[in-house]
N, C-alpha and C positions, 0 to 999 in steps of 0.2 A: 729663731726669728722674733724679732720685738714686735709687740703687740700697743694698743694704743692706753694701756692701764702701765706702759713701761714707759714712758713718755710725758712728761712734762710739759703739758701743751702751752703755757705759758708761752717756752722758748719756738714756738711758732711765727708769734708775733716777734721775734728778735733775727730768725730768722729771716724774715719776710723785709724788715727794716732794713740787715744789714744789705741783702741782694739790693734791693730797691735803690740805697742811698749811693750805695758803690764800694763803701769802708766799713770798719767797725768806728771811726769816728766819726763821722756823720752818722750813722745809725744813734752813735750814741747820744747827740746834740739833739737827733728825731724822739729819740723814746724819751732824755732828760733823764740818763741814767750815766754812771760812769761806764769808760771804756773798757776797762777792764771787768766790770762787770758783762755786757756785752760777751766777750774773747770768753768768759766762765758759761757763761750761757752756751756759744759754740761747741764750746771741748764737750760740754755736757751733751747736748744736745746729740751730737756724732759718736758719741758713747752708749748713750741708750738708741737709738737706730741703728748702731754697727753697720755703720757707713762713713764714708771722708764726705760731707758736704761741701767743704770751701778750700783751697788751694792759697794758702796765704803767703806773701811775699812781701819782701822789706817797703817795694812802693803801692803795691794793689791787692787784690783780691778776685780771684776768677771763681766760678760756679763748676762743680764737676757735673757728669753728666746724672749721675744719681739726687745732687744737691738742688739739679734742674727740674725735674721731677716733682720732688722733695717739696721745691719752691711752688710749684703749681698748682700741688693739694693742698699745701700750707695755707695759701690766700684763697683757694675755695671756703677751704672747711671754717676760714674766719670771715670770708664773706657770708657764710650762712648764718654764723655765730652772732652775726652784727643783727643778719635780717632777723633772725628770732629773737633779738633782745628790743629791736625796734617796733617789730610785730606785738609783743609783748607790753611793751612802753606805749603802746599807740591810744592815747587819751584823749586825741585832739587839738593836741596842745601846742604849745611850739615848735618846730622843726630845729634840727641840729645837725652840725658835721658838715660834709662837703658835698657839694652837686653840682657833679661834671655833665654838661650836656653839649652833647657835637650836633651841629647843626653846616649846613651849606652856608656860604661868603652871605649872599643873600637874603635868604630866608632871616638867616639869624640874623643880622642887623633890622631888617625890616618888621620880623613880626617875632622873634623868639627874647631878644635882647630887653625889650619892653616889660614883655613879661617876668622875664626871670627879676628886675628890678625891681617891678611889683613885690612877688612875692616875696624877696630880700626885705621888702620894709614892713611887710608884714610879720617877719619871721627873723629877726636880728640874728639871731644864734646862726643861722644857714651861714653858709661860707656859699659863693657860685663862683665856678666854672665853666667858661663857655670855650668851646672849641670852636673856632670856625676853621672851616675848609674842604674844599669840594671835592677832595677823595673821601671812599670809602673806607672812615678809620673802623678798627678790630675794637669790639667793645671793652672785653676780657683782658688782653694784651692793654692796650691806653688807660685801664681805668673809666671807662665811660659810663655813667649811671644811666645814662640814655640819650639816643641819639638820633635826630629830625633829618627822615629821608625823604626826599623829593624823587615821585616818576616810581616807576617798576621797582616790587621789592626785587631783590635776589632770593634764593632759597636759605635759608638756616633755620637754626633752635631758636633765634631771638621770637621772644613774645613780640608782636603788633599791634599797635591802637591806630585806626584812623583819626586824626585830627582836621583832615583839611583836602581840599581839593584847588587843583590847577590848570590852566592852559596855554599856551602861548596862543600869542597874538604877532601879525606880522607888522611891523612899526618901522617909522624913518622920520626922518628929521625933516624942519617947513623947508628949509634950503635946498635939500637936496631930493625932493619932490618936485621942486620949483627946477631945479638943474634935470632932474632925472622923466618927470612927467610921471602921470599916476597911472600906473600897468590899472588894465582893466579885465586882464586875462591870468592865469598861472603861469604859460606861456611864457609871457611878455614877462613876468615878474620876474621869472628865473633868469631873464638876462641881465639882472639887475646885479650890481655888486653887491656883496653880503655879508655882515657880519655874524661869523660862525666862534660858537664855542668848543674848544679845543676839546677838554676833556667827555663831550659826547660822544659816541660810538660811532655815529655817522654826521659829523659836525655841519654838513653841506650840505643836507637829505630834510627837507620837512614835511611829515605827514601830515596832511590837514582833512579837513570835514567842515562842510558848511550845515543851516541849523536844518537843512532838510536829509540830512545822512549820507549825502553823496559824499565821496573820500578822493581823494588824489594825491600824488605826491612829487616835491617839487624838488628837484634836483640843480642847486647851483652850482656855477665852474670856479667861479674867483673870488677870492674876497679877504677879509680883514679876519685873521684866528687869532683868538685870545681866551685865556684857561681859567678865566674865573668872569661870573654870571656880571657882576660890575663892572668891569673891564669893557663884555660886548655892550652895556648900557652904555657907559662914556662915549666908544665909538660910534654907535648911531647915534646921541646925543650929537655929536661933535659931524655930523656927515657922512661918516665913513659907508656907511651902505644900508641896506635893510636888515633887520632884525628880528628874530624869531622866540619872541620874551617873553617870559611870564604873566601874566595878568596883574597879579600882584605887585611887580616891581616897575611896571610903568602904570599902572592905572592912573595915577596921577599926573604923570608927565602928558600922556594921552589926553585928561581932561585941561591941565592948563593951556594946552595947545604948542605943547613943548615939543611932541611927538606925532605922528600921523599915524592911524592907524591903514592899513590898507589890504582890500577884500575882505572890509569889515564881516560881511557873514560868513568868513572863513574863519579858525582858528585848529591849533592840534587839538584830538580828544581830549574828551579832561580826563588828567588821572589824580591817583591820591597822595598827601602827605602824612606820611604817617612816623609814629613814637616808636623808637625801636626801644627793647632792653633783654638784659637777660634774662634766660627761664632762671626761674628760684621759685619757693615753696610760697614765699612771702614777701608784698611787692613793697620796699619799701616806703613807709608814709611820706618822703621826702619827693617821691617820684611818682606817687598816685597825686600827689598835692599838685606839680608842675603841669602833669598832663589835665588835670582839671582844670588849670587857672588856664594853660593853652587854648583849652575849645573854650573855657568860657571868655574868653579876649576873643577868639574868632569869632563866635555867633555875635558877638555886642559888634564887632567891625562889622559884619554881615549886616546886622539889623540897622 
């Protein structure tokens, strides 16, 4: 059995290249070595591990199920190798390399995008990465160096920072206030047509609380579904029904008087947004930097 003193860790990172890219020429255009160097990397590689990592064929390249493995500890062991060299490197100084941050359709335009800007002109060498999209992406799997959840975590290993707090607010357009009348009851609201978002667990259902802790919950029948948080804005923008939004992404439209807020002492709980990332020994300075510029943009918006 080979041992890791039989192993040329070098070809890890060749490894890792070739899975990622899909070829050995594209790997080879990635690393800026030749291809045939590459394919000597492979044979070598699969010679000291005394295993077949990759299946090569005249048009492709497929991963065996040992090369799959193989591939999984390969990118840990050099994501750690990174975080101790950066750990190491950490003087203050400039940020470097790439910073993938997933963030919701919303959020990230509205309050995460600014930021990362910021710190991009601070920090020239950074390359940014912004994911937007309101599934739940795999950090490990996408490459994510951190990523901005809105609402209840789920359970995992990822590390946590709160950043931020939220709540919906229930909102409609002057028009169709004027068409609809202003419910002065829960009741009466729920007969109301609704703009639901699709990807929530119960897109029709709003738990609310007013500021004296009484709770209730409002169940509508019909309405306008759309799968990303701008989408249900546009629609009540546009008339389509009542809305159950963030604070953050209509506050503004609410004070221009673009939007109606309605059972203003009512809103959902607040809950938290928070910085996801992975456990590691050592957080990288690229991602202790982001999540600081983060809250400190929130507290200065707050203040």
């Amino acid at each position: 059995m080979a041992s890791a003193s039989d192993v040329n860790l070098n070809r890890l990172v060749v490894l890792v290249a070739v899975i990622e890219a899909g070829s050995l020429t594209a790997a080879a255009e990635r690393l800026g070595i030749a291809k045939t160097m590459v394919s000597t990397h492979m044979q070598r590689l699969e010679a000291e591990v005394g295993a077949s990592l990759l299946v090569r064929t005249t048009r492709r390249i497929s991963v065996t199920e040992a090369g799959r493995a193989f591939y999984e500890a390969s990118r840990q062991i050099l994501s750690i190798a990174d975080e101790a060299l950066q750990a190491a490197g950490d003087d203050g100084g400039a940020l470097r390399g790439t910073l993938r941050v997933a963030t919701p359709v919303d959020y990230g335009a509205i309050v995460v995008a600014p930021v990362l800007v910021a710190l991009r002109q601070q920090h020239p060498e950074l390359h940014i990465e912004m994911v937007s999209n309101d599934r739940l992406v795999n950090l490990l799997a996408e490459g994510i160096d951190v990523a901005i959840r809105v609402g209840k975590l789920a359970d995992s290993s990822h590390r946590a920072v709160k950043v931020d707090s939220f709540e919906r607010w229930l909102v409609a357009s002057p028009a169709f206030v004027e068409a609809w009348g202003t419910p002065a009851t829960a009741a009466a609201l729920a007969r109301l047509p609704f703009v639901g978002n699709a990807v929530l667990p119960k897109p029709l259902t709003v738990s609310l609380e007013n500021s004296r802790g009484k709770k209730q919950t409002v169940r509508f029948t019909a309405g306008f579904l759309a799968d990303t948080a701008p989408a249900c804005l546009a629609a009540t923008l546009a008339g389509g029904g009542v809305g159950a939004l963030t604070n953050f992404s209509v506050g503004e439209d609410v004070a221009a008087g673009r939007l109606v807020r309605l059972l203003p002492d009512w809103s959902t709980p607040p809950a938290g947004i928070h910085a996801l990332f992975p456990p590691a020994r050592y957080t990288p300075p690229k991602v202790r930097a982001f999540v600081y510029a983060l809250r400190a943009h929130i507290g200065s918006e707050a203040a």
